[in-house]
C-alpha positions in Angstrom: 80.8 117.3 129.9 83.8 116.0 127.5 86.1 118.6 126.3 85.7 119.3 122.4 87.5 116.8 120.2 90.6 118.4 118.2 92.5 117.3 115.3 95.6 117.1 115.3 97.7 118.5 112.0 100.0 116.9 110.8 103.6 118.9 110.6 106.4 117.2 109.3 109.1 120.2 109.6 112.2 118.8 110.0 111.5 115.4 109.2 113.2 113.4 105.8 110.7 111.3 104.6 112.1 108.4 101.9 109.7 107.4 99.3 110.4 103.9 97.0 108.2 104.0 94.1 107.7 107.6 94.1 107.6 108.8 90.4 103.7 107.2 89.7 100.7 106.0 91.5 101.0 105.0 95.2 104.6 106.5 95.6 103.8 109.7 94.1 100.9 110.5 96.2 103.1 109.8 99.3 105.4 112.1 98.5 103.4 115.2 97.7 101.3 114.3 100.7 104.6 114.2 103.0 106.3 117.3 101.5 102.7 119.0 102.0 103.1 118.4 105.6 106.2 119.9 105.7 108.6 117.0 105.0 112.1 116.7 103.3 111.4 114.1 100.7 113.8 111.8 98.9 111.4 110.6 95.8 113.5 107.5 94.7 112.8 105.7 91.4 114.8 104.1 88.2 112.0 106.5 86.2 114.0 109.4 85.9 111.4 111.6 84.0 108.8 110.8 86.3 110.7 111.8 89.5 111.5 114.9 87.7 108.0 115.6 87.0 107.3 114.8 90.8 109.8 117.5 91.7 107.6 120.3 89.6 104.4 119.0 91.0 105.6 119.7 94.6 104.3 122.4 96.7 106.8 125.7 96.9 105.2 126.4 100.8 105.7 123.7 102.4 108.6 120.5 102.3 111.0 119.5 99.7 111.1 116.7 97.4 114.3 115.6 96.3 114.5 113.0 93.2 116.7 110.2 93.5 117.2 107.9 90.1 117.8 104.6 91.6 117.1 100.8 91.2 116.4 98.7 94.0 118.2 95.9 92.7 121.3 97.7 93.9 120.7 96.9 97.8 123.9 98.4 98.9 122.7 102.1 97.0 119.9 101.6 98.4 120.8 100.8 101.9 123.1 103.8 102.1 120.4 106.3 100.8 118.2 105.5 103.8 120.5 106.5 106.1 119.3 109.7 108.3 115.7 109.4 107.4 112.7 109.7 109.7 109.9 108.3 108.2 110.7 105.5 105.6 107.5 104.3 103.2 108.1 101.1 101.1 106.4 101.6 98.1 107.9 100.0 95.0 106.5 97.2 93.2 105.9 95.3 90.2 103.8 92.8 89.2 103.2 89.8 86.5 100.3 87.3 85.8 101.1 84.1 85.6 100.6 80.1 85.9 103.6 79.1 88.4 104.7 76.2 86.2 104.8 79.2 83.5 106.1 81.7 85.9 110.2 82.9 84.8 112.2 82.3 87.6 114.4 85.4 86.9 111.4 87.3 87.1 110.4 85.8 90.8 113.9 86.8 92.3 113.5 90.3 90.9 110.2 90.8 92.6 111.3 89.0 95.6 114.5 91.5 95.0 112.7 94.7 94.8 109.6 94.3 97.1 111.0 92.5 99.9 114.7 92.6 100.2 115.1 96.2 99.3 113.0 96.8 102.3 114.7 95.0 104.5 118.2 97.1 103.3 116.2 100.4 103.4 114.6 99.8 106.9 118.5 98.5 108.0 120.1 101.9 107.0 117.2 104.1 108.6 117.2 102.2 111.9 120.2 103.6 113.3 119.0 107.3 112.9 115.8 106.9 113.9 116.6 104.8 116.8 119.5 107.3 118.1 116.9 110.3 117.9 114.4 107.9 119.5 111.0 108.2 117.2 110.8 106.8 113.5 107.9 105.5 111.1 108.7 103.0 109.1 105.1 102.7 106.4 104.9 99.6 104.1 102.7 100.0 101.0 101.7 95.9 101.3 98.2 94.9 99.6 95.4 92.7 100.3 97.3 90.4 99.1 99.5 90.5 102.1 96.7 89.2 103.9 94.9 86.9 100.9 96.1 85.0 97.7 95.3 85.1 94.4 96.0 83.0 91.3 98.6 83.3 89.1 100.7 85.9 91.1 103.0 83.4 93.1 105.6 86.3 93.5 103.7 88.9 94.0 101.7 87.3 96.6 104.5 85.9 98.1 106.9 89.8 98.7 103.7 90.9 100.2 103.6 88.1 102.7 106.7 88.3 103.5 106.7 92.1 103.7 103.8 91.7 106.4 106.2 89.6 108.7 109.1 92.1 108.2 107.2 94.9 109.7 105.7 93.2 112.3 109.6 92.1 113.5 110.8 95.7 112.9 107.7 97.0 114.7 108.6 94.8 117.6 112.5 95.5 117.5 111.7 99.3 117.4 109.1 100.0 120.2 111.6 100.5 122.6 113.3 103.0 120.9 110.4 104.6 119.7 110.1 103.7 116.0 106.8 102.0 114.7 106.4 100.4 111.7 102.9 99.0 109.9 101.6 98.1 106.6 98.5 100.2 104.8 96.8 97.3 102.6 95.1 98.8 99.6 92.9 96.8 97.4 93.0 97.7 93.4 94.4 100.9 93.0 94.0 102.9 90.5 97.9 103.2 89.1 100.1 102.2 86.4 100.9 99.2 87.9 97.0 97.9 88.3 96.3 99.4 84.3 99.1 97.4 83.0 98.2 93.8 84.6 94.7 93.7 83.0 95.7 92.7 79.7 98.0 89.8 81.9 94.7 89.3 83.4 92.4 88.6 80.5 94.9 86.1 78.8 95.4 84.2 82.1 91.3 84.2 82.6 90.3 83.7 79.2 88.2 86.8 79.2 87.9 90.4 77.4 89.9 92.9 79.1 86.8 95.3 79.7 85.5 92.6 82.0 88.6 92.4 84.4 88.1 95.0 86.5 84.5 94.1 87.1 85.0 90.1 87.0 88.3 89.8 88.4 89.8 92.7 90.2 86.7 93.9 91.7 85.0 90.5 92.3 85.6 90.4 96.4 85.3 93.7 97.0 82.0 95.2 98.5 82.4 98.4 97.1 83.1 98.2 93.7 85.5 100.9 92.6 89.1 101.2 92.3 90.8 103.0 95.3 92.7 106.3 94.2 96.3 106.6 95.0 95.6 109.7 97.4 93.6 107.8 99.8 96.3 105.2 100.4 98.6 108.5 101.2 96.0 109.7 103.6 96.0 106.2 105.3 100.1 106.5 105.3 100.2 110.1 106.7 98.0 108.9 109.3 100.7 106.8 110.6 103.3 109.5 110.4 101.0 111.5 112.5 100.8 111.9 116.8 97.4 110.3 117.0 98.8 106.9 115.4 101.9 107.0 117.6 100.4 103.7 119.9 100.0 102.2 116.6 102.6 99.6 115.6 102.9 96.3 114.3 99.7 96.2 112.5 98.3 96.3 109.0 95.3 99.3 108.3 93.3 97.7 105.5 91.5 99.8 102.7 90.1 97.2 101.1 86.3 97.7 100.0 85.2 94.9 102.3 87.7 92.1 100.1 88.7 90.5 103.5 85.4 90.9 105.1 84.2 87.5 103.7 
């Protein structure tokens, strides 16, 4: 007879989470969730109303959450702020719809900036720290679309890629000092971010926006709803926790079935 199955809590006491992204949507989910388990939680955005709305929203019994007003474009700031964290979740993002040939270059390097080389400076100042205390958890918030394409979202498309491939290096210079690092790939989400692209959507489809989500967005997935920004932080906590520890290198997939075809 098999001895009972137990879960194991998840108790981050003691632990400094950092956060990108964190004052809407994904980010903010994945703070409240991490200070909930008990984390110290530095909730960086350039939204400084947000984060400070973030801060009230946290729970008084358990962790912290500690807003930090920053833009990613400044690598060296935010380089420096991930220095003495545990767990490190790369969240931030932004997104626009268009044609390539129509696609402003300027805009392309400041996606490229913000979701791919600000990862790479935040996961070079945590290393050290989490490497010298031997155990770290290093979470990128990549996409499906780190795993598939789409039209019109060259840049986009293309941070996420490249985001996949960082992870999977870091996750491979980290196991032996006992750091892992994945990607949780969410399909549409139900954020800011997703709400403000379906307008960018209709004009590049030619199409009413009512009919994006169920036309467009939706149009590959098998279950056809938007995922909510809480279940990504489940999926993320997950990999803080001990039961995900042989888990490295890797990309868990909440998808609705998109990459199942």
């Amino acid at each position: 007879m098999t001895a009972p199955h137990t879960v194991t809590p998840l108790h981050l006491g003691g632990r400094t989470a950092l956060v990108t992204g964190a004052a809407s949507g994904i980010g903010r989910a994945c703070a409240l969730r991490l200070a909930a388990a008990g984390a110290k939680v530095r909730a960086v955005d350039r939204d400084a109303t947000g984060l400070e709305a973030l801060a009230g929203a946290a729970p008084a019994t358990a962790g912290s959450v500690e807003p930090h007003v920053l833009d990613l474009t400044d690598l060296d700031a935010a380089e420096d702020l991930a220095a003495g964290t545990d767990i490190l979740v790369n969240n931030a993002g932004l997104q626009l719809v268009r044609p390539i040939e129509e696609f402003p270059p300027e805009v392309f390097h400041t996606v490229l900036t913000v979701m791919l080389e600000a990862p790479f400076r935040l996961i070079r100042g945590a290393l050290p720290h989490m490497y010298a205390q031997g155990w770290g958890r290093v979470v990128n918030v990549s996409s499906v679309h780190g795993l598939r394409a789409s039209a019109y979202k060259s840049a986009y498309v293309a941070a996420k890629h490249g985001l996949e491939g960082l992870s999977k290096t870091a996750a491979l210079e980290g196991a032996p000092h006992g750091v892992t690092s994945n990607c949780v790939n969410p399909g549409y989400v139900r954020t800011p971010l997703v709400e403000a692209q379906i307008a960018d959507q209709a004009e590049a489809h030619g199409i009413p926006p009512e009919r994006v989500v169920t036309d467009v967005l939706l149009k590959d997935s098998a279950l056809k709803r938007l995922v909510e920004p809480e279940e990504v932080a489940e999926a993320v906590a997950y990999l803080c926790s001990p039961p995900a520890s042989f888990i490295t290198g890797t990309s868990l997939v909440l998808d609705g079935g998109w990459t199942a075809h």
